[in-house]
C-alpha positions, 0 to 999 in steps of 0.5 A: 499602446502598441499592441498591434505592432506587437501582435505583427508577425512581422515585428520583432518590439515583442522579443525587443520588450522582453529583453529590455525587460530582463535587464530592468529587473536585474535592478529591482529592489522593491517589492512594487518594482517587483509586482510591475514586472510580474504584471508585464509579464502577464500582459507579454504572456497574453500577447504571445498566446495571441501571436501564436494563435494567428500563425497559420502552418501547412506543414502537417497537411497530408496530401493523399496524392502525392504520397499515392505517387511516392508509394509508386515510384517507390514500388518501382512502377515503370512509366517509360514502356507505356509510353512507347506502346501509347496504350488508348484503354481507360483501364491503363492509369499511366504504368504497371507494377512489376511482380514484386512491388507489393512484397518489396512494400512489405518488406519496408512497411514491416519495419514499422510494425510490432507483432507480438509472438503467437500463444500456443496452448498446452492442453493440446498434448493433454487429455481434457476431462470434463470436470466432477460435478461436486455434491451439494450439500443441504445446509441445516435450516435454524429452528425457529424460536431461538437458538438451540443450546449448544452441547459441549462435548463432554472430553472438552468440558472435561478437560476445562475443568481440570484446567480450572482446577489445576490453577486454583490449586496453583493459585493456594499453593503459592499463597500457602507458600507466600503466607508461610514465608511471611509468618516464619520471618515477618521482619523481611520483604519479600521480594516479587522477582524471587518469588515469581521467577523459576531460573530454569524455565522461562515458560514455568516464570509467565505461569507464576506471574500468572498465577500470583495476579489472581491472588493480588486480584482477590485481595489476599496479598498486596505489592508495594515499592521498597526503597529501591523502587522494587516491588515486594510482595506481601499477605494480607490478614483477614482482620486487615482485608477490609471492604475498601481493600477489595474494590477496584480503586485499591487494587492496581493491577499493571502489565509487566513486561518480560521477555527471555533476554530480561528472564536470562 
């Protein structure tokens, strides 16, 4: 309702409305009491914006003029002998310069201004050569017709083979071992801890658990929990490896994991 007396910039009911408004609001206890002064202070936000909007400032308006004379006063021009000689040439602007006006602004101006320090480079001390042209070298077009079969040489073709010899020949000696073991005392478990782990060499234990995995995997030797929830370890027969033993639902393989502080 009074809108244009709010919007006045020679009225104070704007900030008047905003502390009455304040000290209501130290007695709202519902949330409607709540939502009006929400809504009124929508409205005083509106007004405001509009009030502000109307003011008019001068005070950043740059007057080349008059900062034109500052700049002279401040340089040090001297009015008062140009006057006494009542110079009548258009040349004369009322004054001159003396001859160090323009290295006193400098000196002020210089204050103001950050110069970053020169780059100098070093190539200067040194002798440049141009760079070595490299030789390009033609890459090998592919044949058409598909791929060529690779040749293996033969020191490497040689060398796996003898790897995969070395741990098939490991792989039937633990499981002559673990057979004889079996058959001289077939009443006691063995245990899968003692039969892998080698007490002196961490690296020597990784190997016969590696080696002892292809033995469960082709169905020769079974593992099994015993009343401590310790696996143990023993052969499978011929007459017991039957058809469903070797599918994959019958052998469980698992991951273990054992590191050096568990070896030790």
């Amino acid at each position: 309702e009074n809108r244009e007396d709010m919007l006045s910039s020679k009225s104070n009911r704007l900030t008047e409305a905003l502390e009455e408004a304040n000290k209501l609001f130290s007695g709202v206890h519902c949330s409607r009491e709540a939502a009006l002064d929400a809504q009124f202070l929508v409205l005083a936000s509106n007004l405001v914006k509009e009030k502000a909007n109307e003011l008019h400032s001068e005070m950043t308006a740059f007057d080349s003029l008059q900062f034109a004379e500052d700049l002279l006063t401040f340089m040090g021009i001297n009015r008062i002998e140009v006057e006494e000689n009542d110079s009548d040439s258009e040349g004369s602007s009322g004054g001159y310069l003396p001859s160090n006006a323009w290295h006193k602004l400098g000196e002020e101006t210089e204050k103001y201004f950050r110069r970053a320090p020169s780059f100098h480079y070093m190539l200067g001390s040194f002798r440049s050569d141009p760079p070595v042209p490299r030789q390009r070298i033609e890459r090998q077009k592919k044949v058409p017709g598909g791929e060529e079969k690779r040749a293996m040489p033969a020191q490497l073709k040689k060398m796996e083979e003898s790897h995969q010899e070395a741990t098939e020949k490991e792989v039937e000696r633990i499981l002559g071992l673990l057979q004889t073991h079996f058959l001289n005392d077939p009443g006691t478990p063995i245990s899968f801890f003692d039969l892998v782990i080698d007490p002196n060499s961490f690296a020597r234990t990784v190997e016969n658990i590696f080696h002892v995995s292809f033995i469960i995997r082709d169905g020769f030797a079974r593992l099994k929990l015993d009343d401590d929830k310790l696996p143990i370890i023993e052969p499978l027969k011929d007459n017991k490896v039957k058809k469903g033993d070797r599918s994959a639902g019958a052998r469980n393989q698992v991951v273990i994991s054992l590191n050096y502080h568990e070896w030790k």
